[in-house]
N, C-alpha and C positions, 0 to 999 in steps of 0.2 A: 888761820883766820882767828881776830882774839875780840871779843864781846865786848863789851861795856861793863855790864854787871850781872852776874847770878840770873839764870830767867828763870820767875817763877811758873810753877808748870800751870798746863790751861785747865779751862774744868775738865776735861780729860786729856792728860798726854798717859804717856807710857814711863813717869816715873812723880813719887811726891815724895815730900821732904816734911817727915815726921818731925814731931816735935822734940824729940828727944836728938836731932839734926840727920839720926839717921837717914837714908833716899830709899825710899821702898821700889823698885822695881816689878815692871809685867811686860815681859818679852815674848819673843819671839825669833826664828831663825832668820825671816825675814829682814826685821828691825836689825839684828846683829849682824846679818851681812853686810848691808848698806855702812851701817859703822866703820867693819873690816874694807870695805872699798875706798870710803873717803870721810872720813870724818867731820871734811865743813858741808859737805853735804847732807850728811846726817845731822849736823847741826842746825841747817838751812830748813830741811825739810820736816826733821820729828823735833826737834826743841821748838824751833821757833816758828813749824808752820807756814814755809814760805811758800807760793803757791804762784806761779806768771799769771795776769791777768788776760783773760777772755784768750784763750790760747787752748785750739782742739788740737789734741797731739794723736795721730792715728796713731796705732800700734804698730810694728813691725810685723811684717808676716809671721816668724816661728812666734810670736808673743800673742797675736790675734787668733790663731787657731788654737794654740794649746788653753786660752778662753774661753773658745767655742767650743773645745772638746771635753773639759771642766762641766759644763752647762748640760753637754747633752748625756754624761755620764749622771751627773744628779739626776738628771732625769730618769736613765734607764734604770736606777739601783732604789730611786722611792719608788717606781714602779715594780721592782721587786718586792721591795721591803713591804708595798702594799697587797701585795699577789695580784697585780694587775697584769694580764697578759696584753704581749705588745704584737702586730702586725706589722708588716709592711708597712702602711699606712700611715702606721704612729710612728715609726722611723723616721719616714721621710717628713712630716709634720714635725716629729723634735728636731732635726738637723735645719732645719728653716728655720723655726721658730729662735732658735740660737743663734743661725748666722743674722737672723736681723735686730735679734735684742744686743748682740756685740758688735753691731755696725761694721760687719766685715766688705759690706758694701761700700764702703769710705776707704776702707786700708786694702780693696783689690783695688780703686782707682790710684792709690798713692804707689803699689805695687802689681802694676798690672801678669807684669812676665812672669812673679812668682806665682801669682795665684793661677794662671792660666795654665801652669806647669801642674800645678795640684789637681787642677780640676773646675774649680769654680765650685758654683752649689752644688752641682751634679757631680764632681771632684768626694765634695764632703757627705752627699746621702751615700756612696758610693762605699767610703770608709766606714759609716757607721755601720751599715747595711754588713759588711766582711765583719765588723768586730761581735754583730751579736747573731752570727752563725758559727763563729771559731770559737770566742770567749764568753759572749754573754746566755747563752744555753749554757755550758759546763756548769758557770756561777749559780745558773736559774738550780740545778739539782744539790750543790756541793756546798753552796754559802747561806746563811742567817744573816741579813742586814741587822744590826743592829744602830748604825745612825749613817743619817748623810749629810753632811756637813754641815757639822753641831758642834760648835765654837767652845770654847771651856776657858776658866782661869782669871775670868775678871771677878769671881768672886772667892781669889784666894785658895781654889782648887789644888794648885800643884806647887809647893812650895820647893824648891831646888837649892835654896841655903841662904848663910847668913854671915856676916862678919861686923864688927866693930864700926861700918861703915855704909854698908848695905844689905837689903833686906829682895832676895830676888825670889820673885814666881812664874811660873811658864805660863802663856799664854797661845793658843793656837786655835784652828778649824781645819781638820780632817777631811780628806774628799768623804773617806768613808773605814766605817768599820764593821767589821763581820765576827760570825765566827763560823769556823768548821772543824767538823771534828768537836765541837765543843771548845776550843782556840782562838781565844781572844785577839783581832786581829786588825790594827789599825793598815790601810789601804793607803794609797796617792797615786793620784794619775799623773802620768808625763808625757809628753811630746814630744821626739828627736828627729832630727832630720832621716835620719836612716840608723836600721839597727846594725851591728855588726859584733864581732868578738869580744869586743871591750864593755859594751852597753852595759850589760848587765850587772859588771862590775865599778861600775861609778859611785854607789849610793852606798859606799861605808868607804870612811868616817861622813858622817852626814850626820848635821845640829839637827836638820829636821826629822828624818827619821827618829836618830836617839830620840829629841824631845816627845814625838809622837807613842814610839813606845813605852817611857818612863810616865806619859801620860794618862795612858791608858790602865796603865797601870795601877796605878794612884788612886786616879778616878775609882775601878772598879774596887779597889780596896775597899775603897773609902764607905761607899754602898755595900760592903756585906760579904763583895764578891773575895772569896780567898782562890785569886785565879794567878798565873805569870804570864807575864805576855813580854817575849823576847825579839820579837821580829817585824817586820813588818812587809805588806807586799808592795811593790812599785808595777805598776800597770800600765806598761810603756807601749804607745804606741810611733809608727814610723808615718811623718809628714806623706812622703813620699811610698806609693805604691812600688812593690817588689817587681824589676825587671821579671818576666815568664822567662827567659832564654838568658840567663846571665852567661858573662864570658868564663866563669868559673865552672860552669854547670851546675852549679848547684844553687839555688833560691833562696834569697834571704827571707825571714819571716816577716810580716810586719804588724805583728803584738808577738811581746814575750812578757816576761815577769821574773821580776829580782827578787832575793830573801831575804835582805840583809837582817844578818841573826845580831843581837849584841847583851854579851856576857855584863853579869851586875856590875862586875871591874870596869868595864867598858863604860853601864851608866854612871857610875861614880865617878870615872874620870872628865866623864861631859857636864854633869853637876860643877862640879870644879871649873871647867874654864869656863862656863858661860858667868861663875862669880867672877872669875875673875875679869871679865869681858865688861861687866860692869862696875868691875874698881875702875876701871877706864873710862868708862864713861861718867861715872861721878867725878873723878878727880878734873874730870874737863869741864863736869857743869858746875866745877866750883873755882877751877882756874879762868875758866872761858877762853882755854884755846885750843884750836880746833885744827889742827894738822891737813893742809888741804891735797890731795894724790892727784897730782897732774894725768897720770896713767890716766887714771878713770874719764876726762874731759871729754872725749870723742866716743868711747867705747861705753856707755853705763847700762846694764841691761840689753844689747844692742842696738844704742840710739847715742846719738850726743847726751850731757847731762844736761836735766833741765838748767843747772845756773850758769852753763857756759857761758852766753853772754856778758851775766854778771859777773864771772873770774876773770874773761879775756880782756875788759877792759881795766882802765889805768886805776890804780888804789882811789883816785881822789874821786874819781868819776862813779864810784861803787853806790856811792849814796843815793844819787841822783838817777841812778837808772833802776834799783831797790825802789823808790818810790814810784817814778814813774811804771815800772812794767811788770813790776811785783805786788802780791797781798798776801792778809793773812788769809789763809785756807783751812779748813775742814781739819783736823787733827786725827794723827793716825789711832784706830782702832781696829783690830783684829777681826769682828764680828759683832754684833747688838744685842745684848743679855735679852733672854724672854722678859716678858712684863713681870714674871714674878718672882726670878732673877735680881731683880730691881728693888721689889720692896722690900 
């Protein structure tokens, strides 16, 4: 796909172009996925904001619950971090409270047989209810909240490098960070369909973890803290409640936790390609073309992509249905600096 001219960025995109023609960069793992998947869709969506008009897109079932399970984790970890004790009660009231702030009531009608296989609400107070007799006690004695998803990097926090061309900084929000042990220790929650021998070993090489760690790190530097922080925990839970009687005999779990450790060579070399990751993408917002991956059309996140419409039909007719059934939208941001952040 090839632009017109140069787009200059909005009042907030996720790149500007300094005056000296330099393009300053503020990323994220996210943002540079979407790029590694398809490029006009990255162009479609973070350059230029394009957005389908009046158009409610449920979520997919694994995409809807690992939402809903985002939500009621913040919740249970500020109620730590405030020393607020939780009952019953407040269990079942946060897994509510969550499945109707993410409209999971919309995406079990779009999905009925997955969610019926989960459980439903009674499905979800059910999971919550097992995660904090197995996991969320342990934490209540072992961990120090120290944030719950506190965004960092739009004011320049974590600089990642530089070349004759570009000027790159990280940008992110943490589900959470702790420490124990005195162990500085960035968190993230995940959702998989089922756990099994491999799980735990998915999350290295991972942009997100690395940046979370080299994040955390920086950060705490920066403040005073002379701490290292090499690892991070991934907090996996399983969609799908664990067969009692498997045919193996033996029961899979369903919460575990990964370490993924990574050595300075290791963040040194993720510094490196995320620059490099945006030599790429400046050279495209100065060339304006945008490399389109047919692969991704049906498959994106687990959904069609939103422009499909817009790619499957004929070059000429591209404009005309861009107008008609597209706008500008919202422009991506990672999180909303405090107010005092701001001045």
């Amino acid at each position: 796909m090839r632009g017109k001219a140069m787009s200059e960025p909005k009042p907030f995109s996720f790149y500007e172009i300094q005056p000296n023609g330099k393009i300053l960069f503020f990323v994220d793992a996210s943002l540079l996925k979407s790029f590694s998947h398809c490029e006009s869709y990255f162009y479609l969506k973070h350059v230029k904001n394009i957005r389908q008009k009046g158009t409610v897109i449920t979520k997919p079932f694994p995409m809807a619950i690992g939402s809903w399970w985002s939500d009621v984790m913040e919740a249970f970890y500020n109620s730590l971090r405030d020393k607020r004790e939780l009952g019953l009660q407040d269990i079942q009231d946060i897994a509510l409270t969550a499945w109707a702030s993410n409209g999971l009531e919309a995406c079990a009608l779009a999905e009925p047989d997955k969610f019926a296989q989960f459980g439903d609400i009674a499905g979800a107070v059910l999971m919550l209810k097992d995660y904090y007799e197995s996991q969320y006690l342990i934490d209540k004695h072992n961990w120090k909240v120290v944030s719950v998803e506190q965004g960092f990097g739009l004011k320049k926090e974590v600089f990642i490098g530089e070349t004759p061309r570009v000027v790159v900084y990280w940008v992110g929000r943490p589900d959470l960070v702790v420490t124990e042990n005195d162990r500085l220790t960035p968190v993230d929650h995940k959702t998989v369909s089922r756990i099994d021998g491999f799980t735990t070993s998915r999350y290295k090489p991972s942009t997100q973890m690395s940046g979370y760690v080299y994040s955390c790190e920086t950060i705490a530097r920066s403040l005073g803290y002379k701490v290292r922080v090499d690892r991070c925990v991934v907090n996996i839970c399983s969609r799908a409640r664990p067969t009692e009687k498997p045919r193996s005999g033996q029961k899979r779990p369903r919460f575990v936790r990964a370490y993924p450790n990574f050595t300075r060579e290791e963040i040194d070399e993720w510094r490196h390609n995320v620059v490099g990751i945006c030599e790429r993408i400046a050279h495209n917002l100065r060339s304006n073309e945008w490399n389109w991956s047919e692969t991704s059309c049906h498959n994106f996140y687990m959904r069609p992509c939103d422009y499909l419409k817009l790619h499957s039909a004929t070059p000429s007719a591209r404009d005309v249905i861009l107008a008609a059934d597209f706008a500008e939208g919202r422009p991506w941001k990672p999180y909303e600096p405090t107010k005092e952040a701001e001045d």
